[in-house]
N, C-alpha and C positions, 0 to 999 in steps of 0.2 A: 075191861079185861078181854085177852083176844084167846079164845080157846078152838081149837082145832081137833077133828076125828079123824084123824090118819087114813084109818080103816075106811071111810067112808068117801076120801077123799082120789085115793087109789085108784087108776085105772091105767092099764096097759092098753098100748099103739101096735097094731100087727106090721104098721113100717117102718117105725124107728123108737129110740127108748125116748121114753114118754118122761118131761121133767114137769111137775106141776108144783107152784107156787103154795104155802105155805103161809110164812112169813117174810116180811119184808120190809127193810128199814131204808134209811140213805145209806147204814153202816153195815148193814150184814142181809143175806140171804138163807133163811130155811126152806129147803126143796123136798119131795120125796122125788126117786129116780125110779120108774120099773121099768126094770127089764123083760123081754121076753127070752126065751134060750137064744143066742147067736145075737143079740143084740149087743153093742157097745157105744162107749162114748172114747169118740177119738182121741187118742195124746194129745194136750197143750198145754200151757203155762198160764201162769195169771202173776206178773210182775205186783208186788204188793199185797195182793190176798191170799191169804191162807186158806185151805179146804178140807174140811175134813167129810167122811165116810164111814156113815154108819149102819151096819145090816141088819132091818128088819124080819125079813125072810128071805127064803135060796142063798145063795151061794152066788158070788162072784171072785173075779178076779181081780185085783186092783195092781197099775203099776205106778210105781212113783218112780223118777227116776230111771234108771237104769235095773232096779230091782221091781220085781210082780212078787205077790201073795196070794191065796187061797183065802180068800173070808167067810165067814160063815154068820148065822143070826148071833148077835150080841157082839161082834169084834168091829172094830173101828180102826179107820187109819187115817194118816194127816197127812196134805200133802205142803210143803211152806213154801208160802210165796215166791216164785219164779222155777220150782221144780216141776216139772214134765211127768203130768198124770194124769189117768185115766181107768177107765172100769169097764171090764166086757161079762158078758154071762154065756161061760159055756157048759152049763148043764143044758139037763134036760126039764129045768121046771122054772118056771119065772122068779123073778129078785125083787125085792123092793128095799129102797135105801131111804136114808135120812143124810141128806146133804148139806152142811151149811157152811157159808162162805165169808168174811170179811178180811177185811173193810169189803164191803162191796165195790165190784167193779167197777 
């Protein structure tokens, strides 16, 4: 059994957002993401993998597509394979996320 402490595992990058491994299969990717304020992860696609986005703490901004959301702890967003998205933090307090990805890339 593979058990993980989130909390513990957690740590913010002061120059860029910090993605640290989890879980990991051949089929899927579990990440947490922290952010620091002003921190993001650039628009791209991923042809084939699905993403979704879940917020632990702070607040980010997530865009999928063409459309951006305001997310907060407890909301989630998906982004489907080959849509254009990405996540920035413009508060003023750090973020941390729950990322996971398949099929993996």
């Amino acid at each position: 059994m593979e058990i993980a402490d989130l909390k513990r595992l957690a740590r913010f990058d002061p120059e860029k957002l910090a993605k640290i491994p989890v879980f990991q299969s051949e089929r899927m990717f579990y990440d947490l993401y922290a952010l620091l304020p002003g921190q993001a992860q650039k628009v791209h696609a991923h042809e084939g993998s699905d993403k979704a986005y879940y917020v632990l703490e702070g607040e980010v901004v997530v865009r999928i597509g063409e459309e951006e959301a305001l997310l907060a702890p407890g909301m989630a967003a998906l982004a489907r394979a080959g849509e254009p998205h990405g996540v920035r933090n413009e508060s003023a307090s750090p973020a941390l996320l729950l990322v996971v990805m398949a099929p993996r890339p």
